[in-house]
C-alpha positions as CSV (number, residue, x, y, z in Angstrom):
1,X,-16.4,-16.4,-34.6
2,X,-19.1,-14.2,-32.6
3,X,-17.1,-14.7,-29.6
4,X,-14.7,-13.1,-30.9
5,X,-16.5,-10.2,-33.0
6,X,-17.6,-9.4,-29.4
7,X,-14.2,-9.8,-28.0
8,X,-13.1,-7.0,-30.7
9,X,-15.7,-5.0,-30.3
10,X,-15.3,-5.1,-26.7
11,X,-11.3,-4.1,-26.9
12,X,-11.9,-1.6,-29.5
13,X,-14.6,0.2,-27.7
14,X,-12.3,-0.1,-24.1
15,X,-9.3,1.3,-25.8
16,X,-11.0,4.5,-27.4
17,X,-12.9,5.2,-24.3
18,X,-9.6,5.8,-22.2
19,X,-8.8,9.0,-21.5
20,X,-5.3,9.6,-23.4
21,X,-3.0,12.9,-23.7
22,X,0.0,14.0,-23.6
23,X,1.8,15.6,-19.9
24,X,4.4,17.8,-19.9
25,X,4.4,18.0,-15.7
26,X,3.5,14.7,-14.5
27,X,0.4,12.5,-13.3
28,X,0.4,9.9,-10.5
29,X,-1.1,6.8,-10.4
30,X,-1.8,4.4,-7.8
31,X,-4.7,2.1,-6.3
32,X,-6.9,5.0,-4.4
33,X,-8.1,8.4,-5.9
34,X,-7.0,10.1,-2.6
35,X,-3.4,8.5,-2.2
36,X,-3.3,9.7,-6.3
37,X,-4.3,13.1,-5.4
38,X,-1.9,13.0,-2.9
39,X,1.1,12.7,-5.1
40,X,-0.2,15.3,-7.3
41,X,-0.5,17.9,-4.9
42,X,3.3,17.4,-3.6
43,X,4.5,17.3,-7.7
44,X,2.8,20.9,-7.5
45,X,4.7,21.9,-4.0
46,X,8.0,21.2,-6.5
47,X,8.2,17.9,-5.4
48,X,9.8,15.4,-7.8
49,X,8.6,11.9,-8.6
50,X,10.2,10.1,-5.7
51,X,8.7,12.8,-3.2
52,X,5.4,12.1,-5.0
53,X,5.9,8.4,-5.0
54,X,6.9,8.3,-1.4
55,X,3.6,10.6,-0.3
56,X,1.5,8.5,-2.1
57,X,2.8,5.3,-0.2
58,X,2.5,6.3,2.2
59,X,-1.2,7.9,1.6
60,X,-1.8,4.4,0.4
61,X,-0.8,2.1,4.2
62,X,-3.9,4.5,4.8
63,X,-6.6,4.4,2.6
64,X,-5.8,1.0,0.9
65,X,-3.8,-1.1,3.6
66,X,-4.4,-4.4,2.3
67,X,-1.8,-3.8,-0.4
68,X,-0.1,-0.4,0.5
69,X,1.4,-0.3,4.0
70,X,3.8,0.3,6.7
71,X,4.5,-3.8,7.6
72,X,5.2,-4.8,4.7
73,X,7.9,-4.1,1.9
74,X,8.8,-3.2,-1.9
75,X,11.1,-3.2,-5.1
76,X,11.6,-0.3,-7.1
77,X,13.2,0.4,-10.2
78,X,13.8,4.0,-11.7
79,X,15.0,5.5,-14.5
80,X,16.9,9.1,-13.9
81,X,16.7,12.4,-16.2
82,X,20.2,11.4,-17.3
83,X,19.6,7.4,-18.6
84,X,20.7,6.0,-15.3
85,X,18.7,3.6,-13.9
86,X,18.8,1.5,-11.0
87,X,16.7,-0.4,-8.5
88,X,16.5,-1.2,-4.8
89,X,14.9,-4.0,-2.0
90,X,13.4,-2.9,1.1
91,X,11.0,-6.5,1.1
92,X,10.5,-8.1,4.2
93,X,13.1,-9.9,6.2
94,X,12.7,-13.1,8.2
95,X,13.5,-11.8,12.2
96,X,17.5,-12.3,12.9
97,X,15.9,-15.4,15.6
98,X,14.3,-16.9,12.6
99,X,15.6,-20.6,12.4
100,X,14.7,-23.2,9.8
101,X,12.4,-25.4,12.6
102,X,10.2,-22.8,14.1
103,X,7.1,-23.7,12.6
104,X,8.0,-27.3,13.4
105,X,6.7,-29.2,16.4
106,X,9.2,-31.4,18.7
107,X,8.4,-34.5,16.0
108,X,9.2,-32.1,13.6
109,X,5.8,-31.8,12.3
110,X,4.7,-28.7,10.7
111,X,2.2,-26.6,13.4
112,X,-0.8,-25.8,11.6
113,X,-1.0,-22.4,10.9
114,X,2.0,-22.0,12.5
115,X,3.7,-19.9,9.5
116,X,0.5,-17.4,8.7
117,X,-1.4,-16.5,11.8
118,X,0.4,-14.9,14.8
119,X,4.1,-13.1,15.9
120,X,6.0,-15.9,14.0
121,X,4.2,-15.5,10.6
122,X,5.5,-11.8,10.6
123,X,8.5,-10.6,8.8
124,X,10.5,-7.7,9.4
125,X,8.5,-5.0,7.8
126,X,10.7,-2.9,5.1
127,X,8.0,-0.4,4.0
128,X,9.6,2.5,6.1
129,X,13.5,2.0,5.8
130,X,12.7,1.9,1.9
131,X,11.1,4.8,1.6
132,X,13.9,6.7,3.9
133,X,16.6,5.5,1.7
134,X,14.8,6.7,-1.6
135,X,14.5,10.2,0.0
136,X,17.7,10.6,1.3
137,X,18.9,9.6,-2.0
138,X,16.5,11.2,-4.3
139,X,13.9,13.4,-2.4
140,X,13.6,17.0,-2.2
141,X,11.3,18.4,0.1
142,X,11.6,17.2,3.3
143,X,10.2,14.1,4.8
144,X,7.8,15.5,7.6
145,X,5.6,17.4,4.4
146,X,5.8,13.7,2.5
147,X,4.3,12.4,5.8
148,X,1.6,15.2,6.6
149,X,-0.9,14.3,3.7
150,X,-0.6,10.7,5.2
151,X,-1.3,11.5,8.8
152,X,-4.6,14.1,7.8
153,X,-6.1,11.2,5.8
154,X,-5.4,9.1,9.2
155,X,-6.8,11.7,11.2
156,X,-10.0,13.1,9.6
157,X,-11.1,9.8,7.7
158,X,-11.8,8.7,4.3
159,X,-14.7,6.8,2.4
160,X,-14.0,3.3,2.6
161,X,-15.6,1.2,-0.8
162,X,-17.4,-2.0,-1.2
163,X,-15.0,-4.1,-1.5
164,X,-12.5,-2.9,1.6
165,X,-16.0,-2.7,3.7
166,X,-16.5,-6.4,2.5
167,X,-12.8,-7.4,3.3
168,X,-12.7,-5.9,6.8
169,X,-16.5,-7.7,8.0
170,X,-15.0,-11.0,6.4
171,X,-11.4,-10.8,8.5
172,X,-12.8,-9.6,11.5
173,X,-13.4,-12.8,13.2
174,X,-9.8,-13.3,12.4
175,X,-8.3,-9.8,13.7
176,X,-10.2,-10.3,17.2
177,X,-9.1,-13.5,17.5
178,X,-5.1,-11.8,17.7
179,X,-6.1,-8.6,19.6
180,X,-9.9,-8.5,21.1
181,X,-8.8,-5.1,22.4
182,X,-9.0,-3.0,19.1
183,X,-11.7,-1.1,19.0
184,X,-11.6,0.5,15.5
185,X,-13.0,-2.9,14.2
186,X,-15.4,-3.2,16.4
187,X,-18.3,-3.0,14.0
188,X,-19.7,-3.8,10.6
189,X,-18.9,-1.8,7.8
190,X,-20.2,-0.8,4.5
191,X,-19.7,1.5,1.4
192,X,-19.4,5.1,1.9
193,X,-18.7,4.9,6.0
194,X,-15.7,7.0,7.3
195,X,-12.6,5.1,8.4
196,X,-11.0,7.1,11.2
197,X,-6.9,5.4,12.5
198,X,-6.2,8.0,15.1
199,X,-3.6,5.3,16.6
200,X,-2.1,4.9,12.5
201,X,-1.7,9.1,12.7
């Protein structure tokens, strides 16, 4: 019974401490304060929510690539002014080569690791022809100033946060063992450091 007195407590006081309101123009919401602010600032160029939503992708393959980014894919589903709604694909795609033995071995064994580490673990990225075919669909302002915000935040850095300074020291064994040439992971990271991707801009 305490358990769940806390429990309710616990909701009660989470809920009422949201900030809540009402907005006539529009907010944007994603995984990263700067791919958010982003969005914003093209809603207030006259941009309409799929400029903002493609700007803040693409905002996001740069300040939050784990989840966000350029080689990999999405759904969507969207709802118009007028009550029509509709949705499109742009996942990944296995390569056209793709065959149903290429992670198998001549005794048709599977080849450890085969399927997640490498050139054959990697699908045809759909990130980029997505987001093309919801502007010329939907957009408004044109693509280079949907792109812009993305490349300054490549160019002049960002603060990276615990947790992506933890996930890029734990994988870079990993990344080094695919490419020991990159030099942008080339040394330990932590909270607050600036994470410059010239090559991404």
């Amino acid at each position: 019974m305490l358990k769940k007195i806390i429990l309710l407590v616990f909701i009660s006081f989470f809920i009422f401490s949201c900030k809540s309101g009402k907005y006539k123009n529009g907010m944007v919401v994603s995984a990263k304060a700067e791919a958010s602010k982003v969005g914003v600032e093209i809603l207030k160029k006259g941009g309409n929510a799929f400029d903002a939503m493609i700007a803040t992708d693409l905002a996001l393959a740069v300040v939050y690539p784990n989840a966000g980014n350029l080689g990999g894919g999405g759904f969507m589903v969207y709802r118009l002014n007028n009550g029509d709604s509709g949705s499109l694909d742009f996942r990944e795609k296995a390569p056209i080569a793709s065959t149903k033995n290429m992670f198998l071995d001549i005794n048709n064994d599977i080849i450890k690791g085969a399927s997640q580490v490498g050139g054959l673990s990697v699908g045809v990225p759909g990130t980029v022809a997505g987001l093309f075919e919801v502007h010329k669909k939907f957009g408004t302002l044109p693509m280079s100033e949907l792109i812009q915000p993305a490349i300054d935040l490549a160019k002049n850095g960002y603060k990276i946060s615990e947790k992506q300074a933890y996930s890029l020291n734990q994988y870079i064994n990993e990344i080094y063992t695919l490419n020991d040439s990159i030099k942008l992971f080339s040394k330990k990271f932590n909270k607050g450091d600036l994470f410059v991707n010239n090559a991404l801009a």
